[in-house]
C-alpha positions as CSV (number, residue, x, y, z in Angstrom):
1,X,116.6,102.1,121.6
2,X,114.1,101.4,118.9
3,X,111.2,98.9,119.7
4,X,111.0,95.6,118.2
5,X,110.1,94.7,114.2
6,X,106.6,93.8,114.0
7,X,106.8,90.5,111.9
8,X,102.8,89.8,111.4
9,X,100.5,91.1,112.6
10,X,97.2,88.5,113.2
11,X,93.6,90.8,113.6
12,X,91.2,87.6,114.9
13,X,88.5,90.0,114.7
14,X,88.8,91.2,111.0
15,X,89.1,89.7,108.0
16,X,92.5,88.9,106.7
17,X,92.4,90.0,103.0
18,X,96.2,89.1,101.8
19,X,99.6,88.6,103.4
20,X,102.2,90.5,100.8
21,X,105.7,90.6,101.3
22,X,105.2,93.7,103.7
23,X,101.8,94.4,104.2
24,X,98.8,93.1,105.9
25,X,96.1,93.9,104.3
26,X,92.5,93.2,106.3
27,X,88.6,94.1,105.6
28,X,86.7,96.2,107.7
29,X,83.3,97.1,107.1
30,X,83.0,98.9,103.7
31,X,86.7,99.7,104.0
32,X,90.6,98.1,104.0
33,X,92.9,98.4,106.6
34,X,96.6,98.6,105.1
35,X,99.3,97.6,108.0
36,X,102.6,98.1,106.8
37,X,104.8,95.5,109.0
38,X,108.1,95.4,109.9
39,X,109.3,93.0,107.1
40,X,112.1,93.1,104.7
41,X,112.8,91.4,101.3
42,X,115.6,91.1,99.4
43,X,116.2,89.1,95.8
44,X,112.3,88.3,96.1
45,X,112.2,85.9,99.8
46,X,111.0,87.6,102.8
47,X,114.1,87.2,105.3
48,X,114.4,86.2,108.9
49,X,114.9,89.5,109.9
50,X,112.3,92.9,110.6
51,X,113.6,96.6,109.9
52,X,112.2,98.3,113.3
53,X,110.4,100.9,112.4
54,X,110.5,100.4,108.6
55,X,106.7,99.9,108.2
56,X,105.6,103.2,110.1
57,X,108.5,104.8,107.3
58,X,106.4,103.5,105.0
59,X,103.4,104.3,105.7
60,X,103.9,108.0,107.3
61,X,105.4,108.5,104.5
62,X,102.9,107.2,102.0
63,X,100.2,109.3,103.6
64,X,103.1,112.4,103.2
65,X,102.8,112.0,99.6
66,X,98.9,111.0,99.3
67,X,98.3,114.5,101.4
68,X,100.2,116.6,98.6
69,X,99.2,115.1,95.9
70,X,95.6,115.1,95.8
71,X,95.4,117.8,93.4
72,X,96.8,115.4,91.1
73,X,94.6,112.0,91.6
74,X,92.3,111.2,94.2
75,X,93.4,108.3,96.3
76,X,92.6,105.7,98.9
77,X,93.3,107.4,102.1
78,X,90.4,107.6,104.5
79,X,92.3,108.2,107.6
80,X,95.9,106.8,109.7
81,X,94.5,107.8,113.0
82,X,93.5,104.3,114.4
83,X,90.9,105.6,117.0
84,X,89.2,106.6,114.1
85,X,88.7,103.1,112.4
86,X,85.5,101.3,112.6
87,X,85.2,99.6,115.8
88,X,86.2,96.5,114.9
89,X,89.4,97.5,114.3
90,X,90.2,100.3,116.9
91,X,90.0,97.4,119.5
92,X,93.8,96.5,117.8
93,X,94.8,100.5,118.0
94,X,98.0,99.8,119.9
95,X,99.4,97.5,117.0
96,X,97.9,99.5,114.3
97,X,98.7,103.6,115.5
98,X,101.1,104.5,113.1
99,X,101.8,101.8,111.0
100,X,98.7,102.0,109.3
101,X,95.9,103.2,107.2
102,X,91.9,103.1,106.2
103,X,91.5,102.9,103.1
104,X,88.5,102.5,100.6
105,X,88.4,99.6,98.9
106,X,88.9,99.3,94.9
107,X,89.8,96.5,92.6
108,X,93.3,96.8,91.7
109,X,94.6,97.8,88.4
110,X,97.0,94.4,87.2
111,X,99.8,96.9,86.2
112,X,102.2,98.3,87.8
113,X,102.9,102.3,86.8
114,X,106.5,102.9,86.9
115,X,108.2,106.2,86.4
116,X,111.9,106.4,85.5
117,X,113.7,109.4,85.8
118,X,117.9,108.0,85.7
119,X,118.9,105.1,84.1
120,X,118.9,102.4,87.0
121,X,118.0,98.9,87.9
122,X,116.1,96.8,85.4
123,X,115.8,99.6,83.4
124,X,119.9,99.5,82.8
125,X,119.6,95.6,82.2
126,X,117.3,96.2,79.8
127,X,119.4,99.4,78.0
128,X,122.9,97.3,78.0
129,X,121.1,94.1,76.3
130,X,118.6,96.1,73.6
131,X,119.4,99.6,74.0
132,X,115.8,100.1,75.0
133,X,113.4,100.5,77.9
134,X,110.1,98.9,78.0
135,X,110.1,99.2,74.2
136,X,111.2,102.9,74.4
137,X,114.7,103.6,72.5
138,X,117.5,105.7,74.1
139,X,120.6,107.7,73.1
140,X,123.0,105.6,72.5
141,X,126.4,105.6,74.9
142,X,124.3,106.2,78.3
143,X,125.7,104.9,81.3
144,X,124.4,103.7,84.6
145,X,122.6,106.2,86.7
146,X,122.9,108.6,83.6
147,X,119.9,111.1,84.0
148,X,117.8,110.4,81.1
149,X,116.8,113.4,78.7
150,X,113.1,113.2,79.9
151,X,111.3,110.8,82.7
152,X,109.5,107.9,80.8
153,X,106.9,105.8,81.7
154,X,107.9,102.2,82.1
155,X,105.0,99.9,83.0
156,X,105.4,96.3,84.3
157,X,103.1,93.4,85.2
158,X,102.5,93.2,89.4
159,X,103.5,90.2,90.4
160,X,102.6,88.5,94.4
161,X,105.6,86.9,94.4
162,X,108.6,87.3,92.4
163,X,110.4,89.9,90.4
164,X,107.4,92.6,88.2
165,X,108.4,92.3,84.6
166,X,108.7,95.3,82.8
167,X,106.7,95.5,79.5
168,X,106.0,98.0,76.6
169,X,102.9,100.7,76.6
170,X,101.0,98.3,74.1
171,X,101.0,95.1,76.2
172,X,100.0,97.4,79.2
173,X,97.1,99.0,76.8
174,X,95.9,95.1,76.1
175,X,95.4,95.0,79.7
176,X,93.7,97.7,80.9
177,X,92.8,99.2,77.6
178,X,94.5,101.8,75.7
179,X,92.5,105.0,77.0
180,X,92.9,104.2,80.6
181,X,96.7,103.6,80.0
182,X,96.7,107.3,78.8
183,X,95.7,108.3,81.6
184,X,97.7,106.3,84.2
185,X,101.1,107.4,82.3
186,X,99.7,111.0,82.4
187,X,98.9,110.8,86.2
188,X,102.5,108.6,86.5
189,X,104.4,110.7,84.9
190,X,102.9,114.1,86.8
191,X,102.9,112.4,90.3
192,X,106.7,111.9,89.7
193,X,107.6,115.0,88.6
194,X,105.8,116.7,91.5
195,X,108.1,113.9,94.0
196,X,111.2,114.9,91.9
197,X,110.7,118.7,92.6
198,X,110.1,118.5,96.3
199,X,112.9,115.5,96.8
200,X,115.2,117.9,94.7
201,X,114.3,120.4,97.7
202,X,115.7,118.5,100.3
203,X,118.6,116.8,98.9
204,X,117.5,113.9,97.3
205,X,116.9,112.3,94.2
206,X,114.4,110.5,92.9
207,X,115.6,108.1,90.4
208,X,112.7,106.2,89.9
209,X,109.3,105.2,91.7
210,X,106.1,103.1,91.1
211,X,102.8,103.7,91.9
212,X,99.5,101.6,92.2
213,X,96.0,102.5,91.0
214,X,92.8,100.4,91.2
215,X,89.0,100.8,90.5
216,X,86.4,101.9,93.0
217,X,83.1,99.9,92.8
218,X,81.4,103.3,90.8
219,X,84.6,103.0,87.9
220,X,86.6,106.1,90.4
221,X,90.2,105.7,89.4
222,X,92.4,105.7,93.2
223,X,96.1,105.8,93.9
224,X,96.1,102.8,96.1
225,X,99.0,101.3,98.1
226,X,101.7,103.2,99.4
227,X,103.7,105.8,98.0
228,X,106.6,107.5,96.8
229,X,109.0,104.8,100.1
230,X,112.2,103.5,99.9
231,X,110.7,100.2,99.3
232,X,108.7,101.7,96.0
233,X,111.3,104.0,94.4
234,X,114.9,105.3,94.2
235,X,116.4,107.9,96.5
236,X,120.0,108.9,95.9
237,X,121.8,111.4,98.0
238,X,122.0,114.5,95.8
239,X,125.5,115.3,97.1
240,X,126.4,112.1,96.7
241,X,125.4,111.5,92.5
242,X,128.0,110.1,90.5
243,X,126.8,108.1,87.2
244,X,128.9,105.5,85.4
245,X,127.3,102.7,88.5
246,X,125.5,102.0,91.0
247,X,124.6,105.2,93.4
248,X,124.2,104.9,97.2
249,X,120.5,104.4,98.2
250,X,117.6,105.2,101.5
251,X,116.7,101.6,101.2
252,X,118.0,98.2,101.4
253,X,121.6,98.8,100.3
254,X,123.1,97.0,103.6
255,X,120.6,93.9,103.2
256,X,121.4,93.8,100.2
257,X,125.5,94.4,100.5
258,X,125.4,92.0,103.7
259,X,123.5,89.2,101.3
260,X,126.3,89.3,98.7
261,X,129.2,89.3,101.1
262,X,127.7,86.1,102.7
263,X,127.4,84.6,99.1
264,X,123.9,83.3,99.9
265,X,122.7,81.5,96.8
266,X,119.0,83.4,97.2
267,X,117.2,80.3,98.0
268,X,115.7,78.9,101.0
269,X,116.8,78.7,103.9
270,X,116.3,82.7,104.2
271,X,119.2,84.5,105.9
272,X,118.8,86.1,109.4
273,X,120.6,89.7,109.4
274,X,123.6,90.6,111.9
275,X,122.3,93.7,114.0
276,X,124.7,96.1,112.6
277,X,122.7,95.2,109.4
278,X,119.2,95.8,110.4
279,X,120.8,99.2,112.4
280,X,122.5,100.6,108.9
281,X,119.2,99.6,107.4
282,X,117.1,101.0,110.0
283,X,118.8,104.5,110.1
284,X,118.5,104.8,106.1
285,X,115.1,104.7,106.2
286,X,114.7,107.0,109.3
287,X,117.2,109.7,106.9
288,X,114.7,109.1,104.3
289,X,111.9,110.0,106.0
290,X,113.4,113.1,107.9
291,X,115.0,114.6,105.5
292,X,111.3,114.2,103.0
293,X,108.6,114.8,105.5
294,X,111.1,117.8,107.8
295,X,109.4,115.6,110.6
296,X,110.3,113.4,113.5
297,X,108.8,109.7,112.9
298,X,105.5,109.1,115.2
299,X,105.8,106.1,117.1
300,X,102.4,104.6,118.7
301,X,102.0,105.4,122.2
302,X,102.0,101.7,123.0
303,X,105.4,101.0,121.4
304,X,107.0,104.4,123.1
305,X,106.3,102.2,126.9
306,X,107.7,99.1,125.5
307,X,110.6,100.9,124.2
308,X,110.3,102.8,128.4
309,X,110.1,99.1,130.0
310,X,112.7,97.8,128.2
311,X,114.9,100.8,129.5
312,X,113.6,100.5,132.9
């Protein structure tokens, strides 16, 4: 019986940085505290409904990936062990223990590094109306979910709210500057292959992913935000691949499916989700992280005698 979705968290006692679509993001001390919630959104609106469990996927996960790939980049993880944090926060330990993370602070880079991999999403739009990718020409007569002859690097603007929009290496390189652009689609482009190869291990594919990078206080280039989720990238089943359309996904393919089939017109009011819904949903994400990590998901101590009571 899982526990209930966490919808918002509210931390009186620290300072409430940003609300995105899933995260809570608060300051503490020198530091950030990242809480991945319980949210889900779908055709850019938050819905009615929470994943339970999705935000511990995401951020078990994300600290998965930012453990291995160190070697790579540095990146923002100080520690997920909530009795760790700085004491104004461990007084919140039973809503934060496993669903989130210390973190050091940086200023955010304002693009988005995307790696592409198969020829999916936006990236397809694009292809069928210009025969291009952020700029980048392919072979002609590819079809959706094709594998692409080499992974590109596809950056896009971040947006709060809203869909990214993809752009072309030089508009990214007016941003940031070209020699730092170099070096985030060299670091891109290496982080993905090394999620590729182990993903590959386990049976999955990893069509696409984005990644986040910001600017310590010194100029130290981070990896920032989460990691290598379902919410961030692409995971296909490997047994499963079949190009020529859409692929089945470890994300929000039932949302999604369920939002369609009720013909909403993707405006407010947002749609609550049936329970067999958020279940589907639910268990996709669990696969996801099981079948990456080889691991069981940890749920906080606290939630594991809610889940007890509400048996009892």
């Amino acid at each position: 019986m899982p526990s209930q979705p966490l919808l918002e968290t509210n931390l009186e006692a620290l300072s409430l940085v940003r609300r995105g679509k899933v995260r809570d993001v608060y300051a503490v001390d020198d530091a950030i505290v990242l809480v991945a919630t319980d949210r889900i959104s779908a055709f850019d609106y938050v819905l009615g409904s929470g994943i339970p469990d999705k935000g511990r996927v995401l951020n078990q996960l994300s600290a998965f990936w930012f453990e291995r790939t160190r070697h790579i980049v540095p990146n923002h993880l100080i520690s997920t062990d909530a009795s760790t944090y700085p004491g104004a926060a461990r007084q919140y330990a039973s809503v934060l223990e496993g669903r989130s993370m210390l973190g050091r602070k940086t200023t955010p880079l304002p693009v988005e590094c995307v790696a592409r991999g198969y020829l999916s999403g936006s990236g397809w739009k694009d292809y069928r109306a210009t025969g291009e990718v952020c700029g980048i020409a392919l072979p002609t007569g590819l079809r959706e979910s094709d594998r692409l002859p080499e992974p590109i690097f596809t950056p896009a603007t971040k947006a709060d709210s809203g869909h990214d929009e993809n752009i072309s290496e030089e508009a990214a390189a007016a941003v940031v500057g070209a020699d730092l652009l170099a070096r985030l689609k060299r670091l891109t482009l290496e982080l993905y292959a090394h999620g590729v190869a182990h993903a590959e291990s386990k049976g999955i594919i990893l069509a696409d992913t984005k990644f986040e990078f910001g600017l310590t206080a010194t100029g130290e280039l981070l990896l920032i935000d989460e990691m290598m989720t379902p919410d961030s990238s692409r995971y296909w089943p490997k047994d499963q691949y079949a190009p020529g359309g859409p692929q089945p996904s470890f994300d929000k393919q039932y949302v999604r499916d369920y939002l369609e089939s009720i013909k909403w017109n993707k405006q407010p009011p947002v749609p609550t989700l049936p329970p067999d819904v958020v279940e589907g949903t639910r268990s996709k994400y669990l696969d996801a992280y099981r079948r990456l990590t080889g691991r069981e998901l940890e749920v906080s101590s606290f939630a594991k005698a809610t889940e007890d009571k509400g048996r009892a």
